[in-house]
PyMOL Python script that loads the backbone (N, CA, C, O; Angstrom):
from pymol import cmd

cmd.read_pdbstr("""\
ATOM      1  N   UNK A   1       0.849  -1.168   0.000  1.00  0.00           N
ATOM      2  CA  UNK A   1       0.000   0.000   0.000  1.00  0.00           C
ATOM      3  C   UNK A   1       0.898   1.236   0.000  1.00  0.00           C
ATOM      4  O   UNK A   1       1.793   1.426   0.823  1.00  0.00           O
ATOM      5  N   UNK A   2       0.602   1.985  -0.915  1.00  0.00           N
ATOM      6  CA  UNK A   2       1.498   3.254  -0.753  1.00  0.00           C
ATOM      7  C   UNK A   2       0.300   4.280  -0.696  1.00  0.00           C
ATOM      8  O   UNK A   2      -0.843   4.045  -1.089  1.00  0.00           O
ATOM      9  N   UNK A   3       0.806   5.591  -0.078  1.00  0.00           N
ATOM     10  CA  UNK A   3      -0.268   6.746   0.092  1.00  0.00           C
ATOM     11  C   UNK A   3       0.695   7.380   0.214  1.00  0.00           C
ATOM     12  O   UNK A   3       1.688   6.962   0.808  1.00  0.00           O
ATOM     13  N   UNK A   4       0.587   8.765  -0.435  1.00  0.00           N
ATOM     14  CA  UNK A   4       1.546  10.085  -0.363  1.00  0.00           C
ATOM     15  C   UNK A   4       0.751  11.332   0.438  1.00  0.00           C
ATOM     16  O   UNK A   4      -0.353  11.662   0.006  1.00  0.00           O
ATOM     17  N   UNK A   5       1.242  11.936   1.457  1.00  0.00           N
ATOM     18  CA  UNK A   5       0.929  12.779   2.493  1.00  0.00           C
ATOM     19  C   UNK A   5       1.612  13.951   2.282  1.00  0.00           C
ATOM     20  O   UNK A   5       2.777  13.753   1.937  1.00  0.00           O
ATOM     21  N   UNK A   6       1.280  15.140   2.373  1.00  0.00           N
ATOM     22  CA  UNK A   6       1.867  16.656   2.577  1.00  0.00           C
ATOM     23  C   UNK A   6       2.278  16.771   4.259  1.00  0.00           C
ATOM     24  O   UNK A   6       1.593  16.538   5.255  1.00  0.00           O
ATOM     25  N   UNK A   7       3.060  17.024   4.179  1.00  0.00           N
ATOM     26  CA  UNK A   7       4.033  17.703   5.274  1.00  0.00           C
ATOM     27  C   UNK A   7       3.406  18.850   5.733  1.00  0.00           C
ATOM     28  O   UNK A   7       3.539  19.771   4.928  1.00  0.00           O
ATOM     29  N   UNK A   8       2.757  19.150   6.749  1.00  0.00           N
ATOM     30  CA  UNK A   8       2.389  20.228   7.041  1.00  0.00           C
ATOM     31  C   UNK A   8       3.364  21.509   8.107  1.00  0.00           C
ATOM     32  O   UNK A   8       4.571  21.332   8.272  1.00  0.00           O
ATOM     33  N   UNK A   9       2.809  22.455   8.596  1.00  0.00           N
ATOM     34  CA  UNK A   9       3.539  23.367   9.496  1.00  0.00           C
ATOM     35  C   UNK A   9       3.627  22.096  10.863  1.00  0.00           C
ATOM     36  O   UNK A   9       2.857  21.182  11.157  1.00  0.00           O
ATOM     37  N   UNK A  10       4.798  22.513  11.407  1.00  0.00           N
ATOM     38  CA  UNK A  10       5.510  21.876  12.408  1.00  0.00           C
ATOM     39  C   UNK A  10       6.111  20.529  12.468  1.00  0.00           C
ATOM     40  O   UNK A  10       6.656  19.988  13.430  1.00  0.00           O
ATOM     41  N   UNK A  11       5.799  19.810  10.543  1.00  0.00           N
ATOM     42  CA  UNK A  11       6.254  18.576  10.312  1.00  0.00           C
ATOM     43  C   UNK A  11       4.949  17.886  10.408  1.00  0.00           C
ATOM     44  O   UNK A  11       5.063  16.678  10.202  1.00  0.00           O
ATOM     45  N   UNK A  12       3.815  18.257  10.643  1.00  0.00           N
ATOM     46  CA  UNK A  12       2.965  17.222  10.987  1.00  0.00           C
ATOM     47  C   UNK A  12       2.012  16.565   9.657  1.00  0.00           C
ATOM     48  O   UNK A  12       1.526  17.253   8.759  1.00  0.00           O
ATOM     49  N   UNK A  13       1.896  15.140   9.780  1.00  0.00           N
ATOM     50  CA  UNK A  13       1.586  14.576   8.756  1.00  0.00           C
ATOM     51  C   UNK A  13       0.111  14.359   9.291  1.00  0.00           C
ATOM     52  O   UNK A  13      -0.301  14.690  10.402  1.00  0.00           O
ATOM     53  N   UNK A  14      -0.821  13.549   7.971  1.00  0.00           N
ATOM     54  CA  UNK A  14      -2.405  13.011   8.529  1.00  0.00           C
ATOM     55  C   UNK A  14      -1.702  11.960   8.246  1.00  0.00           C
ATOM     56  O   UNK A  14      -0.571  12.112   7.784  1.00  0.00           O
ATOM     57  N   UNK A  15      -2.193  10.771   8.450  1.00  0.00           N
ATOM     58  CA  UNK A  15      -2.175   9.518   8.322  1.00  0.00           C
ATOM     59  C   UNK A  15      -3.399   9.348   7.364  1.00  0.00           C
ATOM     60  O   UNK A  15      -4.464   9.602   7.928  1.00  0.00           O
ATOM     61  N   UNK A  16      -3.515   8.952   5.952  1.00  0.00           N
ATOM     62  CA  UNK A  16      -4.735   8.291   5.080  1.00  0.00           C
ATOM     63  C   UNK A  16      -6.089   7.204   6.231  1.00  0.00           C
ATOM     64  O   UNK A  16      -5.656   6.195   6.788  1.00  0.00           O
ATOM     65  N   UNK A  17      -6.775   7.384   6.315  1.00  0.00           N
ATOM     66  CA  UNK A  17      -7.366   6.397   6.700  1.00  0.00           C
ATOM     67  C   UNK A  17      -7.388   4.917   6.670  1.00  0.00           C
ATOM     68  O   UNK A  17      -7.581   4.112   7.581  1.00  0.00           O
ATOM     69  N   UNK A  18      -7.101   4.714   5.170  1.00  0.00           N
ATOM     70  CA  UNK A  18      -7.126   3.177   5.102  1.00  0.00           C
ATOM     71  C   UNK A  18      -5.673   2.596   5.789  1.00  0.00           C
ATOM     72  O   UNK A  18      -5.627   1.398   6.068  1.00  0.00           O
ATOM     73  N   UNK A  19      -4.635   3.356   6.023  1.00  0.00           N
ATOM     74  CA  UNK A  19      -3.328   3.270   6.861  1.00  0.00           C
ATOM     75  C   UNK A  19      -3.864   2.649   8.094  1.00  0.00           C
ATOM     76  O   UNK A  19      -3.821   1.466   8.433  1.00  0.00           O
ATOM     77  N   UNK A  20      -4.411   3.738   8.739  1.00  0.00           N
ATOM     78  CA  UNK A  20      -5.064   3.672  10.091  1.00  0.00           C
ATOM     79  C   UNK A  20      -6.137   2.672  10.343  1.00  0.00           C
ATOM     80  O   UNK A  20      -6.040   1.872  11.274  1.00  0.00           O
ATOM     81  N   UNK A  21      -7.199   2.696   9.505  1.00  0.00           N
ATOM     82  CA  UNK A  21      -7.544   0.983   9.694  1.00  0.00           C
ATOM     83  C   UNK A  21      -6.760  -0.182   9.775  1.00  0.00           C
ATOM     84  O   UNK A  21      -6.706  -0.922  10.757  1.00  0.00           O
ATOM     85  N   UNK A  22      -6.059  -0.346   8.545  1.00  0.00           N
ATOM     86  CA  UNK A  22      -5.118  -2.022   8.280  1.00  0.00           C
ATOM     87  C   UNK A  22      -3.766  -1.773   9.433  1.00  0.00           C
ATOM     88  O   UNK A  22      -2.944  -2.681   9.550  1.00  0.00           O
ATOM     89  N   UNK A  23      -3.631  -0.619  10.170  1.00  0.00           N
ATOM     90  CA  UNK A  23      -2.691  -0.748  11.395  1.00  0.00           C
ATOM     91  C   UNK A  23      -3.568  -0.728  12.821  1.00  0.00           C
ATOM     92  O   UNK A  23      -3.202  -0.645  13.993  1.00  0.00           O
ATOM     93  N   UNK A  24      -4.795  -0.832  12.246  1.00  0.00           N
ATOM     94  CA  UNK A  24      -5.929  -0.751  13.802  1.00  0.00           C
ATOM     95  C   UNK A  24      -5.292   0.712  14.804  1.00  0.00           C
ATOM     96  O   UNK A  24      -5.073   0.577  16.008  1.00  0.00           O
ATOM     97  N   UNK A  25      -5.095   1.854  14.180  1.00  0.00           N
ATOM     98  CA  UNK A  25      -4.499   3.092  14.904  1.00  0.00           C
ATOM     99  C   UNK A  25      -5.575   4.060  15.153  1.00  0.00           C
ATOM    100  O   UNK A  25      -6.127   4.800  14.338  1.00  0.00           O
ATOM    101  N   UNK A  26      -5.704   3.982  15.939  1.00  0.00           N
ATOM    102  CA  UNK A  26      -6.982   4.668  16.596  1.00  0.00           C
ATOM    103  C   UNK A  26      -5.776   6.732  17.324  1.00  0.00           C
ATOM    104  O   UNK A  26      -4.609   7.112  17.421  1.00  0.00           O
ATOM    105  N   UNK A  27      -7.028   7.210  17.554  1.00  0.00           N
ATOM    106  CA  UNK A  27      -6.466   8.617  18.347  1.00  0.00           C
ATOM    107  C   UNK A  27      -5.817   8.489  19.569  1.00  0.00           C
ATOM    108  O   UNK A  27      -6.583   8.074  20.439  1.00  0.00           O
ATOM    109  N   UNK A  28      -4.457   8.736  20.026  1.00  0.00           N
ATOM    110  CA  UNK A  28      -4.079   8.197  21.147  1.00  0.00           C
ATOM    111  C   UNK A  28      -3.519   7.332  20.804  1.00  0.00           C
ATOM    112  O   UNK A  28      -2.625   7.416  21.646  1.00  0.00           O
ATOM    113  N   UNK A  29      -3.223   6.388  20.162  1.00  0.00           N
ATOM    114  CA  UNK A  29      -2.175   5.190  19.990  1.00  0.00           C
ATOM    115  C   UNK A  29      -0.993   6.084  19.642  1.00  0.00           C
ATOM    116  O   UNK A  29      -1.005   7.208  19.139  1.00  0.00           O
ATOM    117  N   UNK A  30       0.293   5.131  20.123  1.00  0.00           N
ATOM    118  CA  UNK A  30       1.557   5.849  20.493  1.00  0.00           C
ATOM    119  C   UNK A  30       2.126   5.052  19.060  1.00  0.00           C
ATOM    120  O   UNK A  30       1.841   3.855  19.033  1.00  0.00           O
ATOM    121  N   UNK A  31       2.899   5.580  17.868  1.00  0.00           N
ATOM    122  CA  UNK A  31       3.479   4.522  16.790  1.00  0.00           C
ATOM    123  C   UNK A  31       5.146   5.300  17.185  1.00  0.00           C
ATOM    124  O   UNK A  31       5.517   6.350  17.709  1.00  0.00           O
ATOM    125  N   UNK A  32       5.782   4.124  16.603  1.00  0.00           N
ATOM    126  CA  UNK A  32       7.391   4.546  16.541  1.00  0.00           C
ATOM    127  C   UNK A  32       7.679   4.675  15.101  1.00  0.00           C
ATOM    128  O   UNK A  32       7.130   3.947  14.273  1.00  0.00           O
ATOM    129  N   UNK A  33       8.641   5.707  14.750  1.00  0.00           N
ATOM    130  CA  UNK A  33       9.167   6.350  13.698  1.00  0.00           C
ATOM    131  C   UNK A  33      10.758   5.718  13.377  1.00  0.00           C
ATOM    132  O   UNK A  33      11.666   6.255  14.012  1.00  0.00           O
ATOM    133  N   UNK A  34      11.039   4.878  12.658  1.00  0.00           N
ATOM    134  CA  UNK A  34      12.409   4.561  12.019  1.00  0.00           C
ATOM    135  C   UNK A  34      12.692   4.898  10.986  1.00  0.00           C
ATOM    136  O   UNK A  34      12.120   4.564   9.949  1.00  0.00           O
ATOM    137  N   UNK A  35      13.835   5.784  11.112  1.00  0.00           N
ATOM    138  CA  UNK A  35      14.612   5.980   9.601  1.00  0.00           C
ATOM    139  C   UNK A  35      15.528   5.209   8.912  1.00  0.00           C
ATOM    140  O   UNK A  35      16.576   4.898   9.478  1.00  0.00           O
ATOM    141  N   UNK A  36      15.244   4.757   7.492  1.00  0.00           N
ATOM    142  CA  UNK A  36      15.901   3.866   7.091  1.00  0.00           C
ATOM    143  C   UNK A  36      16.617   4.344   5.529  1.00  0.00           C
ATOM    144  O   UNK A  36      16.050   4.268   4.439  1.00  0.00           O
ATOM    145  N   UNK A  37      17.785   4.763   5.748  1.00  0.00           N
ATOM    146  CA  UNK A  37      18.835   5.156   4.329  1.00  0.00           C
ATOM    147  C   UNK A  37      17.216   6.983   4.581  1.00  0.00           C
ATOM    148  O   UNK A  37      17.010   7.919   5.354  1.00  0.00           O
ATOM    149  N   UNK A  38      16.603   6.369   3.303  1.00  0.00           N
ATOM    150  CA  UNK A  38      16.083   7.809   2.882  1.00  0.00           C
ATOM    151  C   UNK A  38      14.350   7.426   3.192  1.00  0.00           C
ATOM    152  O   UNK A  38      13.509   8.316   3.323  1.00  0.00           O
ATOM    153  N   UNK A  39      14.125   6.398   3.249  1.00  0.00           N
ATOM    154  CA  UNK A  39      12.826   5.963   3.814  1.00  0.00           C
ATOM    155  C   UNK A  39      12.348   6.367   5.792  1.00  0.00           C
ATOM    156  O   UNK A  39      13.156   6.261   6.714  1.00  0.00           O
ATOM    157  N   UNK A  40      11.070   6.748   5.923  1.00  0.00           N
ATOM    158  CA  UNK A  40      10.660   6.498   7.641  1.00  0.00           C
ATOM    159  C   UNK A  40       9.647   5.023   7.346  1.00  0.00           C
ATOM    160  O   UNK A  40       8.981   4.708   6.360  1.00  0.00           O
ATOM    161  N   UNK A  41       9.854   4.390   8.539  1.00  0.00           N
ATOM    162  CA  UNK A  41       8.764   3.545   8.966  1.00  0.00           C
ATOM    163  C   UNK A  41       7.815   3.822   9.797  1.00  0.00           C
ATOM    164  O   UNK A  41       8.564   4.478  10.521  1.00  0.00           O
ATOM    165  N   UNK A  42       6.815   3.894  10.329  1.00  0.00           N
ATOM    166  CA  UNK A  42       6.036   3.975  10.729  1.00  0.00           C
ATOM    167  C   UNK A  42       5.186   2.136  11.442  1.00  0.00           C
ATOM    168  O   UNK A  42       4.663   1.229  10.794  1.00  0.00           O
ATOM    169  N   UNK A  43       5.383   2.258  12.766  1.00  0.00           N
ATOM    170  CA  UNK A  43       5.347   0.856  13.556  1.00  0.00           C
ATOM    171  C   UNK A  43       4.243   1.509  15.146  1.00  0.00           C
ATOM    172  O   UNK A  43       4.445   2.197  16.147  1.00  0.00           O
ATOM    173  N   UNK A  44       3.140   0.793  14.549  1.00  0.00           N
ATOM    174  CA  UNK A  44       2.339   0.673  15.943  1.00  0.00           C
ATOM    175  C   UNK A  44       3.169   0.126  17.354  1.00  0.00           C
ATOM    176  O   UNK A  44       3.656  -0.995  17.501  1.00  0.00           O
ATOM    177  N   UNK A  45       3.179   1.029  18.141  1.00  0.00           N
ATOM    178  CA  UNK A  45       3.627   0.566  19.970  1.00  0.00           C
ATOM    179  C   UNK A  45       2.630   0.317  20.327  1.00  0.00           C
ATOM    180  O   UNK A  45       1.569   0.819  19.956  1.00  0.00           O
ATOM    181  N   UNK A  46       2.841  -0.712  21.313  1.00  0.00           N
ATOM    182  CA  UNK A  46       1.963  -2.168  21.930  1.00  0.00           C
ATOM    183  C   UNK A  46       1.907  -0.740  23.603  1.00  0.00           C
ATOM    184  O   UNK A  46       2.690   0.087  24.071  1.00  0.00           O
ATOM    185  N   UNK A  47       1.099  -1.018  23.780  1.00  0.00           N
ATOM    186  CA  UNK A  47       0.679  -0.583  25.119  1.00  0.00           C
ATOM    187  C   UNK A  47       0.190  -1.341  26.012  1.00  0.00           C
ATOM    188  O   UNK A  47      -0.767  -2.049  25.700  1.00  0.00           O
ATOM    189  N   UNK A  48       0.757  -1.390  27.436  1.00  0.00           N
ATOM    190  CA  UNK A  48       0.889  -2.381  28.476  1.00  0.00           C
ATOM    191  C   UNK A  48      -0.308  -2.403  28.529  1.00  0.00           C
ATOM    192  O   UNK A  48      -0.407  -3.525  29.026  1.00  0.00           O
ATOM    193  N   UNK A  49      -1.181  -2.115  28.435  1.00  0.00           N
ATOM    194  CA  UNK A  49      -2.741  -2.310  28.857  1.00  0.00           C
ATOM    195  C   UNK A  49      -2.879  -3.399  27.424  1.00  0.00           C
ATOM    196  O   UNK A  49      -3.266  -4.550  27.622  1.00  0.00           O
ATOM    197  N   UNK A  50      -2.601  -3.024  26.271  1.00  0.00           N
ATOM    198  CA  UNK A  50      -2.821  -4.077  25.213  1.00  0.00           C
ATOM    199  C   UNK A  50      -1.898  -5.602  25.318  1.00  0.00           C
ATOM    200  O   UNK A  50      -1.878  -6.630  24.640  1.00  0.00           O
ATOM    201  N   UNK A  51      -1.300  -5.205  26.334  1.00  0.00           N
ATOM    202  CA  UNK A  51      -0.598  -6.928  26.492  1.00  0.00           C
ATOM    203  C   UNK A  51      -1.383  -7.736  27.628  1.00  0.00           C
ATOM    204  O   UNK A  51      -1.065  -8.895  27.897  1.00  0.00           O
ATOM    205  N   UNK A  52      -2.485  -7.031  28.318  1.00  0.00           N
ATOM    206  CA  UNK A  52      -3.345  -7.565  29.274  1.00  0.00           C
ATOM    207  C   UNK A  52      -3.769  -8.851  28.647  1.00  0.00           C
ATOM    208  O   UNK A  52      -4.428  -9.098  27.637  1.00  0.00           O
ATOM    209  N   UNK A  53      -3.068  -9.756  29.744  1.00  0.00           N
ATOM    210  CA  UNK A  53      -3.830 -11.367  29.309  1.00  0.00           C
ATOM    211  C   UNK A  53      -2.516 -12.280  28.499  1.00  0.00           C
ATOM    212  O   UNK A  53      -2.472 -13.508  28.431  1.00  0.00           O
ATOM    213  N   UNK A  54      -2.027 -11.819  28.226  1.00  0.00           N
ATOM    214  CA  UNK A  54      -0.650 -12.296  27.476  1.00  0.00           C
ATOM    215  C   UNK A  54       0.515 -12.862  28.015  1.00  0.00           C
ATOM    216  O   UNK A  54       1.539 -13.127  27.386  1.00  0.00           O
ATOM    217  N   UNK A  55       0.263 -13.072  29.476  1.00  0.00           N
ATOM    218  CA  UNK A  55       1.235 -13.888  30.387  1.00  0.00           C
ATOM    219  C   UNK A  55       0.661 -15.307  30.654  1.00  0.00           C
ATOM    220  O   UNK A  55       1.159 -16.430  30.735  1.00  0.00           O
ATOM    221  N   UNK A  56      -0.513 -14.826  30.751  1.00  0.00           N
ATOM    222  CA  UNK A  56      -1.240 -16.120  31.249  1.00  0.00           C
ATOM    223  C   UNK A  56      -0.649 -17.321  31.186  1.00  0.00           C
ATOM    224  O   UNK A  56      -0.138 -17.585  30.097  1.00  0.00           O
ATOM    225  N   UNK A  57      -0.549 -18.296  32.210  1.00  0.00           N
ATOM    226  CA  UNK A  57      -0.062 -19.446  31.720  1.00  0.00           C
ATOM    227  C   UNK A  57       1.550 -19.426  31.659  1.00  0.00           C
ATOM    228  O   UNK A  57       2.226 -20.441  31.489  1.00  0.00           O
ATOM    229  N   UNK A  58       2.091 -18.072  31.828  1.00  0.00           N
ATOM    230  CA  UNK A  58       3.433 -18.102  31.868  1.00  0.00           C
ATOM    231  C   UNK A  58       4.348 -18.722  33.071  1.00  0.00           C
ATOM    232  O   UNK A  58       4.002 -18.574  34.243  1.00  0.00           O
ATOM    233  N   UNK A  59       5.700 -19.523  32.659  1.00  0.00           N
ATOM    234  CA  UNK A  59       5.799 -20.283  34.306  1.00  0.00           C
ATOM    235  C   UNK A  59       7.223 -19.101  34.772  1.00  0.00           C
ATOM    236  O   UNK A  59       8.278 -18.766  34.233  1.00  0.00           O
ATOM    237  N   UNK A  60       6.596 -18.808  35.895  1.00  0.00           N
ATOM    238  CA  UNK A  60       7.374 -17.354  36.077  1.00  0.00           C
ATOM    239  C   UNK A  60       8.572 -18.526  37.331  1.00  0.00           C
ATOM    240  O   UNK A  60       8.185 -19.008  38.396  1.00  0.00           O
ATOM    241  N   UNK A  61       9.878 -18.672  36.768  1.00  0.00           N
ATOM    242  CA  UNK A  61      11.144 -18.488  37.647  1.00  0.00           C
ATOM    243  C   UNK A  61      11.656 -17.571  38.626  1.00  0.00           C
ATOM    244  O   UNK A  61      11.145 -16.937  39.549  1.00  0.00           O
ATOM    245  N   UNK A  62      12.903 -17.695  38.121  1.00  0.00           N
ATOM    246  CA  UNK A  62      13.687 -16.696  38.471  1.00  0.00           C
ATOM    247  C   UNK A  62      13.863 -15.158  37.660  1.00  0.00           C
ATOM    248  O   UNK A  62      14.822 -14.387  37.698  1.00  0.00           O
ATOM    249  N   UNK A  63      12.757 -15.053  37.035  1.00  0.00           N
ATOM    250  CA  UNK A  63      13.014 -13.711  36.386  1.00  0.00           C
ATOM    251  C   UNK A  63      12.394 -13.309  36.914  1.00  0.00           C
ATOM    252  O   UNK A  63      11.681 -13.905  37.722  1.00  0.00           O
ATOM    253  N   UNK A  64      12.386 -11.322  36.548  1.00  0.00           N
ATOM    254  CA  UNK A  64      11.518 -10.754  36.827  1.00  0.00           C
ATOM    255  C   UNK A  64      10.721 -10.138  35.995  1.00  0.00           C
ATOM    256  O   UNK A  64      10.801 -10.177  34.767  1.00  0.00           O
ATOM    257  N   UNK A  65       9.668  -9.358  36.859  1.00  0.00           N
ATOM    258  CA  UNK A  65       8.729  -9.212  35.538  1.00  0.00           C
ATOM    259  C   UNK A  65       9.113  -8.268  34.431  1.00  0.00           C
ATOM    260  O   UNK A  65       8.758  -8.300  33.253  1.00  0.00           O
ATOM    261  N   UNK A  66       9.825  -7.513  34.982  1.00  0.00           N
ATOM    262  CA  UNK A  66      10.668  -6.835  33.997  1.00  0.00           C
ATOM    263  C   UNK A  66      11.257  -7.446  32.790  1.00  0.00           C
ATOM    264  O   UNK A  66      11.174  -6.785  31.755  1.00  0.00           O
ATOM    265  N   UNK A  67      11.738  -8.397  32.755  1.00  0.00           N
ATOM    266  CA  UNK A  67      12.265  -9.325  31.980  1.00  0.00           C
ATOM    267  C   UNK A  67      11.421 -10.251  31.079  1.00  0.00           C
ATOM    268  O   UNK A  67      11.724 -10.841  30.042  1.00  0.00           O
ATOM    269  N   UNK A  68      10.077 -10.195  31.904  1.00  0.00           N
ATOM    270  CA  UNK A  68       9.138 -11.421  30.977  1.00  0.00           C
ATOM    271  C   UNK A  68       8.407 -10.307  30.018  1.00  0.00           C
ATOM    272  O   UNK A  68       8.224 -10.414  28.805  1.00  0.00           O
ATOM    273  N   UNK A  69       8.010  -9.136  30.922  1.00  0.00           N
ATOM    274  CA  UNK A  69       7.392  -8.214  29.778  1.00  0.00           C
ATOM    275  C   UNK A  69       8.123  -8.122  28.677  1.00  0.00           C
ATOM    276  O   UNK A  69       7.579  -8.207  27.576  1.00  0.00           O
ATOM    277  N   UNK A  70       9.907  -7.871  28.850  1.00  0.00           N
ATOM    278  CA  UNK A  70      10.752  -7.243  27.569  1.00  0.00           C
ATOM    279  C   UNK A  70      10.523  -8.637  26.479  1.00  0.00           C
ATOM    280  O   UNK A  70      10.287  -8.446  25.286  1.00  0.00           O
ATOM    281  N   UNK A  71      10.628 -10.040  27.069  1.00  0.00           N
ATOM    282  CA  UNK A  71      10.535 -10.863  26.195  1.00  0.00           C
ATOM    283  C   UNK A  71       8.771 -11.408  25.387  1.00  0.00           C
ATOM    284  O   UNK A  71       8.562 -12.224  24.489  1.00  0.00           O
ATOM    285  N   UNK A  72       7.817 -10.571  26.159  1.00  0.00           N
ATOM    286  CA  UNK A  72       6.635 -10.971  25.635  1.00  0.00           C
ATOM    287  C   UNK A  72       6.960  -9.542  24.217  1.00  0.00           C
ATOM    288  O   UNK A  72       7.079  -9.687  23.000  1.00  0.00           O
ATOM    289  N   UNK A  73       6.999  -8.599  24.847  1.00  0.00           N
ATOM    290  CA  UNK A  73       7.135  -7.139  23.772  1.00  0.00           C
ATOM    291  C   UNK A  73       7.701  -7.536  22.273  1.00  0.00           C
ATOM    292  O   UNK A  73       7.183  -7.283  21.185  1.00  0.00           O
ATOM    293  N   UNK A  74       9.126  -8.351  22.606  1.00  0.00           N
ATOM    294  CA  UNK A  74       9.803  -8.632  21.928  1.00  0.00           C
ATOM    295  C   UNK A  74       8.947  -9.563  21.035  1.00  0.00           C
ATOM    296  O   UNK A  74       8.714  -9.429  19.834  1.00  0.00           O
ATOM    297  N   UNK A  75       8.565 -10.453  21.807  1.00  0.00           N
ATOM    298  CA  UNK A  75       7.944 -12.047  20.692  1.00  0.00           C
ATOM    299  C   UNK A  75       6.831 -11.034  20.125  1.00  0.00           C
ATOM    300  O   UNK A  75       6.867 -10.930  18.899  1.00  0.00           O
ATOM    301  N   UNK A  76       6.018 -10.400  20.663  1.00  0.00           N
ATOM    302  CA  UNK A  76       4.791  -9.569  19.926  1.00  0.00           C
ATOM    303  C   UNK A  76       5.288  -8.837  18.559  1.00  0.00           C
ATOM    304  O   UNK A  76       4.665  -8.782  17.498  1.00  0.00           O
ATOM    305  N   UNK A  77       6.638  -8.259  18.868  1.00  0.00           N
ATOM    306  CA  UNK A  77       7.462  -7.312  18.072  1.00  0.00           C
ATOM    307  C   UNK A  77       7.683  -8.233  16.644  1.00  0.00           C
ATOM    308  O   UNK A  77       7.658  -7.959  15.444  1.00  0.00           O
ATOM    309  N   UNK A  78       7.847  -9.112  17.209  1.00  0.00           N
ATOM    310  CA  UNK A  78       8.524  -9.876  15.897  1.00  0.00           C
ATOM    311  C   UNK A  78       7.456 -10.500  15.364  1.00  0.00           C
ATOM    312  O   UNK A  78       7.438 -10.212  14.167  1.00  0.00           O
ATOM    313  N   UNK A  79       6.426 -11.312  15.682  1.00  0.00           N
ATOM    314  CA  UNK A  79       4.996 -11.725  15.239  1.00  0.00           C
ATOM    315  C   UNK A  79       4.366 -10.214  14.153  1.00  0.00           C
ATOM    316  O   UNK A  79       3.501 -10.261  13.278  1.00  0.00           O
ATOM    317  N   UNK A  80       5.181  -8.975  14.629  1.00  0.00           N
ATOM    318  CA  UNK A  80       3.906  -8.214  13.926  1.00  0.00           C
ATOM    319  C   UNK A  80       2.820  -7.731  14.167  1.00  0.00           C
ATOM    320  O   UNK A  80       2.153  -7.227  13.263  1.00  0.00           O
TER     321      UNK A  80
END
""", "prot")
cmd.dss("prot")
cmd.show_as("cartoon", "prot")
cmd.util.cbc("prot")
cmd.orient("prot")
């Protein structure tokens, strides 16, 4: 899908709609910005309230939760 956007005053872009549907980006969702050579990406952030339920069943050791969140973030990250 490509969509071309105008740059507005202060840098600020719209996002096309059909973007914002097929990324489920609602008002208030936080996305991260990567620059790549001459390209940006544009990547929905997972919000701890959206990982609610996603441990379940997890067999918690010796880690901490600090550690199980970075590796649930991560597996989410990479799933997409």
């Amino acid at each position: 899908m490509d969509e071309v956007v105008k740059i507005m005053a202060r840098g600020l872009i719209a996002l096309p709609s059909e973007v914002r549907k097929k990324l489920n980006l609602k008002e208030g969702d936080i996305v991260k910005l990567e620059v790549k050579e001459n390209e940006i990406v544009i990547r929905k952030e997972e919000r701890l309230y959206d990982l609610k339920g996603s441990l379940k069943g997890a067999k918690v050791q010796d880690k901490s939760f600090a550690q199980i969140l970075q590796e649930e973030l991560s597996k989410k990250h990479r799933e997409g």
